[in-house]
Steps between C-alpha positions, in 0.01 A plus 500: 500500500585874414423855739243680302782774378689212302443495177749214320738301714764273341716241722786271339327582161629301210441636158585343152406366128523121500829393608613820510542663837477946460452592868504302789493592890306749445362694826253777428209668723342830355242673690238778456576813417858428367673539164734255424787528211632165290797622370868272353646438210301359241422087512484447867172469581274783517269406266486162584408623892220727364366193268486317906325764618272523209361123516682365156788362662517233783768500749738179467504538892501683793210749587294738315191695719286766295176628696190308358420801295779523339553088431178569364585728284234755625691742678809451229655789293717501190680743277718336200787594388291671113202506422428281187250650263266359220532734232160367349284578845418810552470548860470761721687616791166383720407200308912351588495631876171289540668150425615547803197380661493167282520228807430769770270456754439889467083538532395657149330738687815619599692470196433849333586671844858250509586560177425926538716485820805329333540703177481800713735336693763483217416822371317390195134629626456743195648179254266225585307545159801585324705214294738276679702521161520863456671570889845556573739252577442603908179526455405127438733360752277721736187342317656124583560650854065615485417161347700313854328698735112451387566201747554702786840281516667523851780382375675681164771299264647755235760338310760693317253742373751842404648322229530661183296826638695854488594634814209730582220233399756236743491763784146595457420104511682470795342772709183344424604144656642653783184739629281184464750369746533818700134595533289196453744262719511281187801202532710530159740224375721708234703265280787726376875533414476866631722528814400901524153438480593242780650735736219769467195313518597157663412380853599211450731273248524172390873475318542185249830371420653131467162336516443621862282800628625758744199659702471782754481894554573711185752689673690206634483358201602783230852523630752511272731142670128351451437614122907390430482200600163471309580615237841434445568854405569809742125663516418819621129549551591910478590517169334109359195528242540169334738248638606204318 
């Protein structure tokens, strides 16, 4: 059993493809109101953690403990990395934030009034009948942002989504993740290489490297022996944008 602050708690957790071990020992507990940071090099395991925590991958062993609404999937929030578009569907900006609901428990007499609330939320209020093809680059990783929190999620999973946007639209992106987290309490799980980012907005961190997890405090963990040995590089969270 789990406090009722505890959100996803991970002891001994084994993670892999086949016979392939990626993580393993994994220890993990992330609780309400926190915003967590995945950040190492690439191919150590940060996706494949977030596929645990989404349901589509099982542990190989050990321990993995999600609240009942979020192993359900009710309570659940995702942001890919890009939004993939059809270029023969017209849809609009409303129309995409609503597939949100699909497999929601959300009372359609509530939908209209969840769906308002989260567009605002992301800025996009005076967009919703606009086309999802003709916004910015910012703009519809806001939208993917809208179409996660018609849920209500109480737990957030954004994964890599600044790639490929200028700096302004990457910034103004950001600010919007982080006052959901600041003013609505919302738990976030960011999935990025961005060690700045990690040192501004991070309570806590979860650092990948050699198939194991390092977990704990942002600021004990953001240190630049830590990051090294990490890594493998001398890091300076000061001056790092993109590490390796």
């Amino acid at each position: 059993m789990s406090d009722s602050e505890t959100l996803v708690r991970a002891r001994g957790l084994e993670l892999g493809y086949g016979e392939q071990s990626v993580l393993r020992a994994v220890d993990l507990e992330v609780r309400r109101g926190e915003m967590w940071f995945f950040i190492g090099p690439n191919g150590t395991g940060k996706t494949t953690l977030l596929r645990a925590l989404l349901g589509s991958l099982e542990p190989v062993a050990g321990e993995l403990w999600l609240d009942p609404q979020l192993a359900g999937r009710e309570r659940q929030g995702y942001v890919p990395q890009t939004l993939e578009l059809n270029p023969t569907l017209p849809t609009t900006v409303r129309e995409f934030a609503s597939l949100g609901f699909v497999g929601s428990q959300v009372p359609r007499r509530e939908r209209a009034a969840a769906l308002r609330s989260a567009l605002l939320n992301v800025g996009l209020g005076e967009k919703e009948r606009a086309s999802l093809r003709a916004l910015s680059g910012g703009q519809r990783q806001r939208a993917l942002v809208a179409r996660a929190l018609v849920r209500r999620p109480s737990l957030l999973m954004v994964d890599e989504p600044t790639e490929g946007l200028d700096v302004a639209a990457a910034d103004a992106f950001r600010n919007t993740v982080s006052e959901l987290n600041r003013r609505d309490g919302l738990t976030l799980i960011f999935v990025t290489h961005n060690l700045l980012l990690a040192s501004r907005l991070a309570t806590h961190v979860a650092l990948f490297y050699d198939g194991r997890v390092r977990t704990g405090r942002a600021e004990d963990l953001l240190q630049h022996d830590v990051l090294e040995r990490a890594f493998g590089i001398s890091v300076d969270v000061t001056t790092a944008r993109e590490a390796l």
